[in-house]
C-alpha positions in Angstrom: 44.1 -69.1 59.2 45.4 -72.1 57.6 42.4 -74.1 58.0 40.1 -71.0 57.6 41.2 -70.7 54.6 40.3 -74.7 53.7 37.4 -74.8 55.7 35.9 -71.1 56.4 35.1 -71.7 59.4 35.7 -67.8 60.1 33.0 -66.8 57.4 29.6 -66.0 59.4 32.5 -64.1 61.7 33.9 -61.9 59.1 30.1 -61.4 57.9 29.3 -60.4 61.6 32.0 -58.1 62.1 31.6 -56.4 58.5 28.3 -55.9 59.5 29.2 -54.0 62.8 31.8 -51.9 61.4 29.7 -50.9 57.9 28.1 -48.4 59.8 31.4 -46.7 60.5 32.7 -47.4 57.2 29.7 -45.2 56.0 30.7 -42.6 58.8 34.0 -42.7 58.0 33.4 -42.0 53.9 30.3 -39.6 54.6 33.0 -36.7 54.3 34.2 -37.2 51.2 30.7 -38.6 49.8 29.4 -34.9 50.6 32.4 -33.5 49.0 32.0 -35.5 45.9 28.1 -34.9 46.2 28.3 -30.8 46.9 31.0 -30.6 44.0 28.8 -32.0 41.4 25.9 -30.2 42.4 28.1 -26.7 42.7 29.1 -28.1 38.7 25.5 -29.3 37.3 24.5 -25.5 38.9 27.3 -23.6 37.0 26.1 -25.9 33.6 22.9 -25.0 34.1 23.2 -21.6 35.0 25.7 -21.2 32.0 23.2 -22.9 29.8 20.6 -20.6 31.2 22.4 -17.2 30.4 22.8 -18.5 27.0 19.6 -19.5 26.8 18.3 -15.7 27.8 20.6 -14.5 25.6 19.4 -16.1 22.6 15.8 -15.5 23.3 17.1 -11.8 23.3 18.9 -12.1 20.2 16.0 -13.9 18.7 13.3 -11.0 20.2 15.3 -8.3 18.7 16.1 -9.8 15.0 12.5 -10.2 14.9 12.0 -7.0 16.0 14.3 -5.8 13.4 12.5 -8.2 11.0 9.8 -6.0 11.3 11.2 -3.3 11.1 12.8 -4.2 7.7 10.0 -5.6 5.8 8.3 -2.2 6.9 11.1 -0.7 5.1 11.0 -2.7 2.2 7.2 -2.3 1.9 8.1 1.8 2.1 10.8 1.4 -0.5 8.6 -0.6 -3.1 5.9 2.2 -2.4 8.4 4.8 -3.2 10.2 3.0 -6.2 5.9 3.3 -7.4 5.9 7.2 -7.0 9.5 7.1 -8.9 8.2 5.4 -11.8 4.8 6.9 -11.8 6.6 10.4 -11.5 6.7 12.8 -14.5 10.3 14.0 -13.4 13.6 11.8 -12.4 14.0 11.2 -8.8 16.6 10.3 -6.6 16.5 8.0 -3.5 17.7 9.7 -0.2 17.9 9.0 3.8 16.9 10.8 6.4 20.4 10.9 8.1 19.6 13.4 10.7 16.5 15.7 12.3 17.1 19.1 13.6 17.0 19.8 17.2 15.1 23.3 16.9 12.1 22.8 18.2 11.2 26.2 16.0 12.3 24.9 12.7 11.1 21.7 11.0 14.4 20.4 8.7 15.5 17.0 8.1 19.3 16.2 6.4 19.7 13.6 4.2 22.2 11.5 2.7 22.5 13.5 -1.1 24.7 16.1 -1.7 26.1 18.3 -4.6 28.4 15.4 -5.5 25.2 13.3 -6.1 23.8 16.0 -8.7 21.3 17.8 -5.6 20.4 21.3 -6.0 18.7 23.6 -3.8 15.1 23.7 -4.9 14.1 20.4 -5.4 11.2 18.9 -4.2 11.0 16.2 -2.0 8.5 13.6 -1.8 7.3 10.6 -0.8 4.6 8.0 -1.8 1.9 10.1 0.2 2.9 13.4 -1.0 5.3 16.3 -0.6 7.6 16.5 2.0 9.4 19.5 1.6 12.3 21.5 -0.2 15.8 21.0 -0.3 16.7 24.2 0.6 21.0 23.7 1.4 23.0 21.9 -0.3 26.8 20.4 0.8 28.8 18.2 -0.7 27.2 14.9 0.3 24.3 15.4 2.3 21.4 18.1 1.9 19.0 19.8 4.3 15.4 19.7 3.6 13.0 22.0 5.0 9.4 20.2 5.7 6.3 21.4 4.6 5.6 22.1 8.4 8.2 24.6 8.7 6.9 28.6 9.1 9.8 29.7 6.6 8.2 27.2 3.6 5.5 28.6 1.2 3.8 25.7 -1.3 1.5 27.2 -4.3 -1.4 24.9 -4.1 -4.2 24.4 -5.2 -7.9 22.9 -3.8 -8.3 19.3 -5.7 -11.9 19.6 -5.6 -12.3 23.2 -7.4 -9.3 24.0 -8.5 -9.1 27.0 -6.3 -5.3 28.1 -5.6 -3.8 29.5 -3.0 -0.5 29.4 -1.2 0.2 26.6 1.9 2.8 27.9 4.5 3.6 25.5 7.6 2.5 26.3 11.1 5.9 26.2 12.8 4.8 24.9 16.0 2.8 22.2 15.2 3.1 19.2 12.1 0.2 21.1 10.2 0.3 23.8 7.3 -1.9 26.9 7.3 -4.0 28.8 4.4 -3.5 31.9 5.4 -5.2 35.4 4.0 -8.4 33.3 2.7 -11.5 35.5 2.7 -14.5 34.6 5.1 -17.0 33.0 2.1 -14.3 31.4 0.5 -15.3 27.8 -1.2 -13.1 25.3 1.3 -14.6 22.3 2.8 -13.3 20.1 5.8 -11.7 16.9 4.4 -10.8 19.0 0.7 -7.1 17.7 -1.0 -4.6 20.5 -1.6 -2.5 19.5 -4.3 0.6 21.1 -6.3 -0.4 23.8 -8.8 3.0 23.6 -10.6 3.0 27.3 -11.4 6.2 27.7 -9.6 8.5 25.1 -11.6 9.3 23.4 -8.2 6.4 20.8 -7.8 4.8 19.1 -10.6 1.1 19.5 -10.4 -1.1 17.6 -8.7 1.6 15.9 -5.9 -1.1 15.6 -2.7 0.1 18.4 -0.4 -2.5 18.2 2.7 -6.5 18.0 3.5 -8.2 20.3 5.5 -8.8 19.4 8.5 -10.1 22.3 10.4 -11.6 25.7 9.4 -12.5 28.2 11.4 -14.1 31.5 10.5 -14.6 34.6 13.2 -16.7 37.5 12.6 -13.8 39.7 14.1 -10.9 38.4 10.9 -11.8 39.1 7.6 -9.6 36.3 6.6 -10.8 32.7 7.7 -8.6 30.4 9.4 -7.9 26.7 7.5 -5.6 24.3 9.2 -4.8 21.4 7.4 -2.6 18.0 7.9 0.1 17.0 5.5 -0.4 14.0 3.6 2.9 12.7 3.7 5.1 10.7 6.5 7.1 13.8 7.6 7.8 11.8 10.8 7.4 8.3 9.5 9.9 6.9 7.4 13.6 7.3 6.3 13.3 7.3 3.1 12.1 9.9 0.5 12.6 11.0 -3.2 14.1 14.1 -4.5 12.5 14.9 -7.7 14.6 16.9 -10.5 13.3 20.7 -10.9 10.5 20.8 -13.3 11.1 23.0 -16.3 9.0 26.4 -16.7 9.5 28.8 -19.8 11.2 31.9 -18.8 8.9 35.0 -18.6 9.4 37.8 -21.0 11.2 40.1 -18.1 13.2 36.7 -17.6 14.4 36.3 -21.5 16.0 39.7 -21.2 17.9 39.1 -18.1 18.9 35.8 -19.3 20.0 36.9 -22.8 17.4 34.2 -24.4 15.9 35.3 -27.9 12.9 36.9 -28.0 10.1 35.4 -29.7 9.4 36.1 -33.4 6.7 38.7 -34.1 5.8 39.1 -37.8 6.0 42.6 -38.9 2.6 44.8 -38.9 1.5 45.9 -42.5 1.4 49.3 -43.1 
């Protein structure tokens, strides 16, 4: 060994037998080699699977804000259209949401997020940008139930845009349209006319766009004809409308003396 180590005479040996026993060397370490192999690959898996979920996850998160963004600038778009009927509105209005929609499928209410405590009364008209919507017709302390224009129970005095031709607008009940009802045969209505407000009843400003008619049908057994007509305004569509204040209308004579209100001045007749 001594002179091995001087000389190497013992070299190309060692080479020789490390060459036969490499082989077994490899044998011997392919256990822990697959080990070491199958545990990184088990750990890049988890990584990527982890990155994966997180990956899906975002792309959901993503899909549904934009989704929502949407949804909101739809909103927004509503709101400036409704903060336009506001303004252009002859009475103050209020903003309110549409909190919650009745269940009967034989009534057509909505309640919304304005109460007594908010200065709502029962009677007020509600609108939006298109046209009316309804009546608030209860009121709680901080929310109020509106009855739609759709509704059987709700009568609107209207009247046609084109001739001025008035007539009351109750809704269908079963369906989203509103009926003219008790309209004779020859009576001047066209497919496509604008019902409008008549204001007469000190509920709805005049000319706030009601519903066009959309059907008319007249049968030789009815002395009345039929007119169907669809509402103008998104009873379905948004979440936002406007309650306007009641309009003012002078009392009647009948109505002066109920209310105690002086009686106009008549100058006295010569004799």
């Amino acid at each position: 060994m001594a002179v091995d180590a001087r000389l190497h005479y013992l070299t190309e040996v060692r080479q020789g037998f490390a060459a036969l026993l490499y082989p077994l060397e490899v044998i011997a370490h392919s256990p822990v080699a697959a080990y070491e192999q199958t545990r990184d690959f088990i750990t890049r898996q988890d990584i990527l699977s982890q990155e994966n979920r997180e990956l899906r996850q975002t792309r959901l998160q993503q899909s549904v804000d934009l989704q929502r963004f949407h949804v909101l600038q739809a909103e927004n778009d509503h709101l400036r259209q409704l903060m336009g009927a506001a303004q252009a509105s002859p009475q103050p209005a209020k903003l309110a949401e549409i909190i919650h929609t009745g269940r009967d499928p034989f009534t057509h209410k909505v309640i919304v997020s304005l109460g007594s405590q908010q200065g709502i009364v029962a009677g007020q008209a509600a609108v939006d940008e298109y046209g009316v919507i309804g009546q608030v017709t209860q009121v709680y302390p901080f929310s109020s139930e509106v009855t739609l224009v759709t509704d059987k129970d709700l009568a609107i005095p209207i009247q046609i845009e084109r001739n001025g031709l008035r007539a009351i607008a109750f809704g269908h009940g079963r369906d989203d349209t509103v009926d003219l009802p008790y309209l004779p045969m020859n009576v001047d209505i066209r497919e496509g006319d604008k019902l409008v407000t008549s204001g007469i009843d000190g509920i709805y400003p005049s000319g706030l766009a009601v519903a066009r008619v959309s059907r008319i049908e007249r049968n030789q057994d009815s002395p009345f004809a039929r007119i169907i007509c669809t509402p103008t305004a998104g009873i379905e569509s948004h979440r936002q409308i406007l309650l306007l204040a009641m309009a003012f209308v002078p009392a009647t004579p009948a109505d002066s003396r109920k209310m105690n209100l002086p009686r106009p001045h008549h100058a006295s007749r010569r004799p």
